[in-house]
C-alpha positions in Angstrom: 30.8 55.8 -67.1 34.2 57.3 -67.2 33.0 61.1 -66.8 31.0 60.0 -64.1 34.1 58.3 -62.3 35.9 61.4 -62.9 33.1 63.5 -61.1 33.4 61.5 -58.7 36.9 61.9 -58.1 36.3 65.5 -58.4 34.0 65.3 -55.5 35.9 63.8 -53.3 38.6 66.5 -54.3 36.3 69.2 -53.4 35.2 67.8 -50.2 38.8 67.0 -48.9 39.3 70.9 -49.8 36.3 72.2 -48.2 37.2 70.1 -44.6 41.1 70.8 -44.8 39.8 74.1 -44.6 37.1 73.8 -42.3 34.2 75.2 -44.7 32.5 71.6 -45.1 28.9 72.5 -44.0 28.9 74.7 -47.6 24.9 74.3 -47.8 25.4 74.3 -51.7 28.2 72.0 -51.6 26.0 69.8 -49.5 22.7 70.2 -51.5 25.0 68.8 -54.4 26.9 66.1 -52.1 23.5 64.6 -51.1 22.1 63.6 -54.3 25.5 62.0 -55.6 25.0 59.1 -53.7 23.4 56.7 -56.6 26.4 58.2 -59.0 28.7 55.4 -58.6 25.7 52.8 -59.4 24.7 54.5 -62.7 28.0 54.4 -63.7 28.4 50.7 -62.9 25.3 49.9 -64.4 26.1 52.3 -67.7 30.2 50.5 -67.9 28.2 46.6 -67.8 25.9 48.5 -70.4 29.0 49.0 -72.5 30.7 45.8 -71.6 27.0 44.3 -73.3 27.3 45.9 -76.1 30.6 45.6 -77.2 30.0 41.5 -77.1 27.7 42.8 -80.6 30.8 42.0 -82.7 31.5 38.3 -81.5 28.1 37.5 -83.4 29.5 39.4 -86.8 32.7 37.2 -86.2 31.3 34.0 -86.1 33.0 33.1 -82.4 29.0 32.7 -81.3 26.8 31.8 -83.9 23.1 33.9 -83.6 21.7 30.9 -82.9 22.9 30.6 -79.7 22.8 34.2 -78.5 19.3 34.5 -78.3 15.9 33.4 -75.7 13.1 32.0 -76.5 10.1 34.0 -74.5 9.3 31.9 -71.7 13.3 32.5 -71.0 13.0 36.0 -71.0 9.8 35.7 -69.0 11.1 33.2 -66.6 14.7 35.3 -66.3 12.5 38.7 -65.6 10.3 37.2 -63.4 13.7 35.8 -61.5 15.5 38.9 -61.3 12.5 40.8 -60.3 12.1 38.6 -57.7 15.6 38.7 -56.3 15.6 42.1 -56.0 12.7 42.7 -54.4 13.9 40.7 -51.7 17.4 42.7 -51.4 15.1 46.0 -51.3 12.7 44.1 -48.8 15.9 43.4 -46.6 17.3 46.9 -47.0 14.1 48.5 -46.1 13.7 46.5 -43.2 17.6 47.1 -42.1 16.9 51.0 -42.3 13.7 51.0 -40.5 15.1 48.5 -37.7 18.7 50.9 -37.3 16.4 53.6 -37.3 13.9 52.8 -34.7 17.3 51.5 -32.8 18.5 55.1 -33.1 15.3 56.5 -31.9 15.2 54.4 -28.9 18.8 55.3 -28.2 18.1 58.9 -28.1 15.4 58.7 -26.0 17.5 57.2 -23.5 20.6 59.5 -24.0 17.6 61.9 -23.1 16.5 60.7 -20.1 20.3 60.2 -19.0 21.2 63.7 -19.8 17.5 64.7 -17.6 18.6 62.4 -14.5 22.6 64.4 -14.7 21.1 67.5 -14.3 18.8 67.0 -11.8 21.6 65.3 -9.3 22.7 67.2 -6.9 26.3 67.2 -7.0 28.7 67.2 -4.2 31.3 70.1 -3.9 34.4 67.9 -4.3 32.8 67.1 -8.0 32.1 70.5 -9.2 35.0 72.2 -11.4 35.6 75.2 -8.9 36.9 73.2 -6.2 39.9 72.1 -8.4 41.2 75.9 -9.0 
């Protein structure tokens, strides 16, 4: 988890480099840019790991007896089928989101389109063209 923070930082490190010198659109640096993304997930999901495991010891200690740390199977059933559940609706929603913005964005260009089509084919008068001014 803490590697993974620290590539992260290092990342953003590079990429504040590349753009303060104007060499962002590296196509290596971008390859490797794109599939960083899920990084900072994985390590979330890897530091609750740890944060899971380390409760191991509180059973050894006696602060929670083993009698009350575990599930019966219809809990574990019940809890699976629950989170499964949830998060099939969040990646429902996001899929929907994405395909919404992106017919939204595809709409939007179509129009820019057109506009930029109807400009040229104005005719413009000589007070608005850029040689009259000088």
């Amino acid at each position: 988890m803490a590697l993974l923070g620290v590539y992260c930082i290092a990342l953003f490190g590079v990429a504040f480099w590349l753009a303060s010198r104007r060499r962002l659109d590296r196509r290596g640096f971008l390859r490797f840019a794109a599939w960083s993304p899920p990084v900072p997930w994985v390590a979330g999901a890897l530091g609750w790991l740890v944060s899971e495991a380390g409760r191991g010891p509180w059973l050894i200690d006696g602060l929670l007896p083993v009698t009350e740390a575990h599930a019966t199977g219809v809990e574990v059933i019940i809890g699976t089928i629950a989170y499964t559940t949830v998060t099939s609706l969040f990646v429902a929603c996001a899929v929907d989101a994405v395909v919404r913005k992106h017919t939204e964005a595809a709409d939007a260009s179509w129009q820019l389109a057109a506009n930029v089509r109807w400009l040229l084919r104005m005719r413009w008068p000589r007070w608005a063209s850029s040689d009259a001014f000088g």
